[in-house]
N, C-alpha and C positions, 0 to 999 in steps of 0.2 A: 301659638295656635294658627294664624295664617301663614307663618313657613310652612311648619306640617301639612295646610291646607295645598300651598302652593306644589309641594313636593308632591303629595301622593293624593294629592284630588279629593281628599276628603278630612274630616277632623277627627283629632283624637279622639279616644273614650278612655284614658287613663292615663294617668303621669303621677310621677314622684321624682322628689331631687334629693340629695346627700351629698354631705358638706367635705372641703379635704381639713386636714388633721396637722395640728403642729405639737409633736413635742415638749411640755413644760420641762421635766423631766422625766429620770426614767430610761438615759437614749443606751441603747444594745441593751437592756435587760430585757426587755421583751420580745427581741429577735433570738439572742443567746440562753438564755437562762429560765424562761418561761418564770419569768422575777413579775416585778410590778413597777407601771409607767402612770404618768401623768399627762394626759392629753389635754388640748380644747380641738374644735371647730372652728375654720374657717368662717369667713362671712362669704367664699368663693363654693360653688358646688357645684355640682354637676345635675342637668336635667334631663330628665328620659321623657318623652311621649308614644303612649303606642295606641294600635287599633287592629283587631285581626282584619285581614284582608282575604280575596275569596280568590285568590290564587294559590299556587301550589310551590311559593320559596318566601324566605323574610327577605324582607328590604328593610337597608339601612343606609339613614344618612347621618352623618358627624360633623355640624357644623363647625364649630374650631379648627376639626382637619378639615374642611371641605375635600370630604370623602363618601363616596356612593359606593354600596355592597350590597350585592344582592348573593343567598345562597341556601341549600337547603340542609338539613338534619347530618345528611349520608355523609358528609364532607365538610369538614371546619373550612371557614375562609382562610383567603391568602395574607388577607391586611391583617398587619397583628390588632389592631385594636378591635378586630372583628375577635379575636380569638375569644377575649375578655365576655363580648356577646354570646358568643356561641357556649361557651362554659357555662355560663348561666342559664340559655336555656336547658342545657343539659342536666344541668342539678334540677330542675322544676321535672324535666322526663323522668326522672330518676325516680321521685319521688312516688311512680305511676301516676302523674299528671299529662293529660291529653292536652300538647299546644296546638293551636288556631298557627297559620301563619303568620305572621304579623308583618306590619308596618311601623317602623323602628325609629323616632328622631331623637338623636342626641344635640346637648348644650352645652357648654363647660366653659368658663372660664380660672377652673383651678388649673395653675401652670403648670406642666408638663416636664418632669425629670428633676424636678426640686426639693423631692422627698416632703411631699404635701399629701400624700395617697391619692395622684388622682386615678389610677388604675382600681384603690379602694371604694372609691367613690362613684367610679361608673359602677361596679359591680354590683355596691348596695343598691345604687337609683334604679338599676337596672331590676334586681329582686324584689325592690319594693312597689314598680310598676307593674310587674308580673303578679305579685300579690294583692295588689287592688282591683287588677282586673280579672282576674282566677277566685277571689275570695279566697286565699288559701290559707291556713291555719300557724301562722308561722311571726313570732315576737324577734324583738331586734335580732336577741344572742344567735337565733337559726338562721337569721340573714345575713348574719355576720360570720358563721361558720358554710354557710353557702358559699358566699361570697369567695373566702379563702380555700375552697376545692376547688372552684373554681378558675382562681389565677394559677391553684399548685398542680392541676391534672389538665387542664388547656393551653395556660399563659407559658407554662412551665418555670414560673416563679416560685421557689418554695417561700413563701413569706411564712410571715408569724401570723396568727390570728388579730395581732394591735392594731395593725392598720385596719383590717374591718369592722373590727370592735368600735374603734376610735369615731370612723364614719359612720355606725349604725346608731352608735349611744350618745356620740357628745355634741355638746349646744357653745356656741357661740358666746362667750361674757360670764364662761364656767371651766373647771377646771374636773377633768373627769380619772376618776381613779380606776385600775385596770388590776386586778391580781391574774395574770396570764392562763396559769396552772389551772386555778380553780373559778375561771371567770368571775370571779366579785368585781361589782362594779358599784360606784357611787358618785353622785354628782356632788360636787362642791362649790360653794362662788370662788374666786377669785379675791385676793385680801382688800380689801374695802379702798373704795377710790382708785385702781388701778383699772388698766386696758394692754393687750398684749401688741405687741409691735410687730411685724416680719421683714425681714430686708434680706434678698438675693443677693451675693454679694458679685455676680454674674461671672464666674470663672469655674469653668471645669476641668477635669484632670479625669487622667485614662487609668485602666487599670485597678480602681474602685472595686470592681465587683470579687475582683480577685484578692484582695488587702482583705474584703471583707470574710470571704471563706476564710481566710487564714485565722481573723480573729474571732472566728466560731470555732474552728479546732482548735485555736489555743484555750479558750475558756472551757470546752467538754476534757480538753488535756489536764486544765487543773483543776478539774470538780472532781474526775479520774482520782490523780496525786491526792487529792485529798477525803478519796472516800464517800463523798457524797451524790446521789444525784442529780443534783446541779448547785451553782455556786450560790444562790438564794438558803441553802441548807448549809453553811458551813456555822457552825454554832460559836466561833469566836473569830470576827475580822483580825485577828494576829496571827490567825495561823496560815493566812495566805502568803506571810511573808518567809515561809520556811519553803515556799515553792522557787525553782530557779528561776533568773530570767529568760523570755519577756514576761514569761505564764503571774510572776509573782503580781506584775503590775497590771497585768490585762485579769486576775480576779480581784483586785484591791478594788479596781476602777468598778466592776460590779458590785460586790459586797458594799461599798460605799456608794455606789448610785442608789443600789435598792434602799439603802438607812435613810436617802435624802428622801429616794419618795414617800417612806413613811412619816416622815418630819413635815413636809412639807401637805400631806393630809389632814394636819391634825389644824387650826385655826389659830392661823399664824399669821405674826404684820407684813407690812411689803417690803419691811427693810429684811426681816431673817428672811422669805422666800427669795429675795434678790441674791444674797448672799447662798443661799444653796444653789443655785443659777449660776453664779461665778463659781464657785465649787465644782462645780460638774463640770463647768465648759475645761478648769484647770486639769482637770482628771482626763477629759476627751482628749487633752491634747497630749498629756505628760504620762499615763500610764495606759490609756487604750492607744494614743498615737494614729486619729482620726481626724485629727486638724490639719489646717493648711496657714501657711504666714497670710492670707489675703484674710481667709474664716478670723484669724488671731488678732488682725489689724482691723475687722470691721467689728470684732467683739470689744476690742478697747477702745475704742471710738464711743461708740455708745456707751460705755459705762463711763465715761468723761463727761457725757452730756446731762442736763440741769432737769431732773425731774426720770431719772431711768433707776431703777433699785437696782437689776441683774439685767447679765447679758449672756448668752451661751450659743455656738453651734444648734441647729434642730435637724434629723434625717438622722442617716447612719455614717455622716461626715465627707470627707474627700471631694465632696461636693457641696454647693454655696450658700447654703440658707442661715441664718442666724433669728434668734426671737428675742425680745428682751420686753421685760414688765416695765411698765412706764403709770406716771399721774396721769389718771386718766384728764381727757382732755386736750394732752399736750404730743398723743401720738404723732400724729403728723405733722409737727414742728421738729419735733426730735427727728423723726427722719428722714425729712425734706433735707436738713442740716447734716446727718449722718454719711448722708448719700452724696451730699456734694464734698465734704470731708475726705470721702473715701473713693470715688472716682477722680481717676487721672486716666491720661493716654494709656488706650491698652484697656482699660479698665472701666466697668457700665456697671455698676449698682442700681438698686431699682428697688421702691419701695411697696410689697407686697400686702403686705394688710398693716393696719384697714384702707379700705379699697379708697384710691384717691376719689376728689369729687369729681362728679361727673360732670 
């Protein structure tokens, strides 16, 4: 409130935040296959503040990037994270909704490029600021499908609908089920006595976004081969293996992801949910080939340590995150311990949730 005050001379009259998202499981079924994922929420999000202003452009400022944007309708901004703004208000135009100018403050302390959504996350806080203060008639799923026009026709991101699903519907200390296709969605706790962990393993690699197309044509190449339309439809997991390679192993790795997330829905201990957590991460590495020896080396680290059921890859890989179920309690011992294990010269691990003490 007194940033916003300081910035633009007066106070807000509306805000909303929205949390980023880590994969339990579920990972490419919901980018590839419009299959079904398992999310939580972050305890990291993103804040919006606004207030129309009686001028004639929006102003925005982005604390995290400390970045100032001013611009109006006729012309998307230059900064990309303007863009994410400007799509948004565009889906509220769209709607035949008349915008006020506004005065813009953004927050965020969800990390940036670590496959956490926080591109999902401004979008939603963004919609749901606009919706407080427009009154406008719109539940999570509409903010959630806003949201993803808006990074796919402005950001020029095609995402999946997961990411804004993820940050419009899921809570913190829960474990949120996603049917892609037909939006089912259901909250679930998390198996009794547990807490999720996150650790960046702080190494990136080039070339990701393109590995990643490739493993989108492979999996529509053998939904194709096998007659269906998409690999969530193939009615016996054995007949993926009559496909060549690499197609055999990049629909196994789906057809066997989606089984886990149905397994892991139903109310299960921490030891089988850990256990389908190494399952998947085995799969990400061995038959989608979306890991990396740093990802593989801070996954076994953690499953070595005294109180962790599973460990897995989170994102669409190639890049650094990991999450792993732990007793609750003992998170930030396990990764205080994991992190120094796993950094050497060269190398910066850093532990992302739950958020150290302040």
């Amino acid at each position: 409130m007194k940033t916003f005050a300081a910035i633009f001379g007066t106070h807000p009259t509306a805000s909303a935040e929205a949390p980023g998202r880590v994969n339990l499981l579920g990972e490419h079924t919901g980018y590839n296959d419009d299959g079904y994922v398992l999310t939580t929420a972050t305890p990291q999000s993103t804040h919006v503040l606004l207030r129309p202003n009686e001028g004639n452009i929006f102003r925005v400022y982005a604390a995290n990037l400390k970045q100032f944007i001013e611009f109006n309708m006729l012309e998307m901004p230059e900064e990309h994270f303007g863009h994410y703004i400007y799509g948004c208000l565009r889906q509220i135009e769209e709607l035949g909704i008349d915008l006020p100018k506004l005065d813009i403050y953004i927050a965020s302390d969800i990390p940036i490029g670590l496959g956490l959504s926080s591109s999902a996350a401004l979008e939603v806080a963004m919609l749901r600021a606009l919706h407080v203060l427009l009154s406008l008639p719109l539940d999570d799923v509409q903010i959630a499908q806003l949201a993803q026009r808006a990074e796919i026709d402005y950001a020029g991101v095609y995402c999946s609908l997961m990411d804004q699903m993820a940050s419009s519907l899921a809570d913190t200390g829960q474990k949120l089920f996603l049917d892609i296709r037909t939006l089912e969605h259901q909250k679930l706790p998390l198996p009794a006595g547990t807490e999720i962990l996150v650790i960046d393993s702080g190494v990136t690699h080039t070339l990701a976004s393109d590995k990643f197309n490739d493993r989108r044509a492979e999996c529509a190449a053998a939904a194709k081969l096998l007659g269906v339309a998409a690999l969530r439809d193939v009615p016996d997991p054995s007949l993926t293996e009559s496909l060549p390679e690499p197609l055999c192993r990049r629909a196994r790795h789906i057809v066997s992801e989606n089984n886990r997330v149905q397994c892991a829905r139903e109310n299960i201990s921490a030891e089988k949910f850990g256990q389908l957590m190494n399952d998947s991460h085995d799969s990400l590495r061995n038959n989608y080939e979306v890991s990396t020896p740093e990802l593989d080396e801070l996954v076994s680290i953690l499953r070595h340590q005294t109180g962790v059921y599973g460990a897995r890859l989170t994102g669409t890989g190639f890049v650094g995150t990991c999450v792993a179920l732990c007793e609750q309690g003992a998170t930030q011992h396990i990764g205080q311990e994991s992190v120094k294990l796993y950094n050497q010269p060269g190398r910066s691990g850093r532990l992302l949730v739950p958020k150290p003490p302040e």
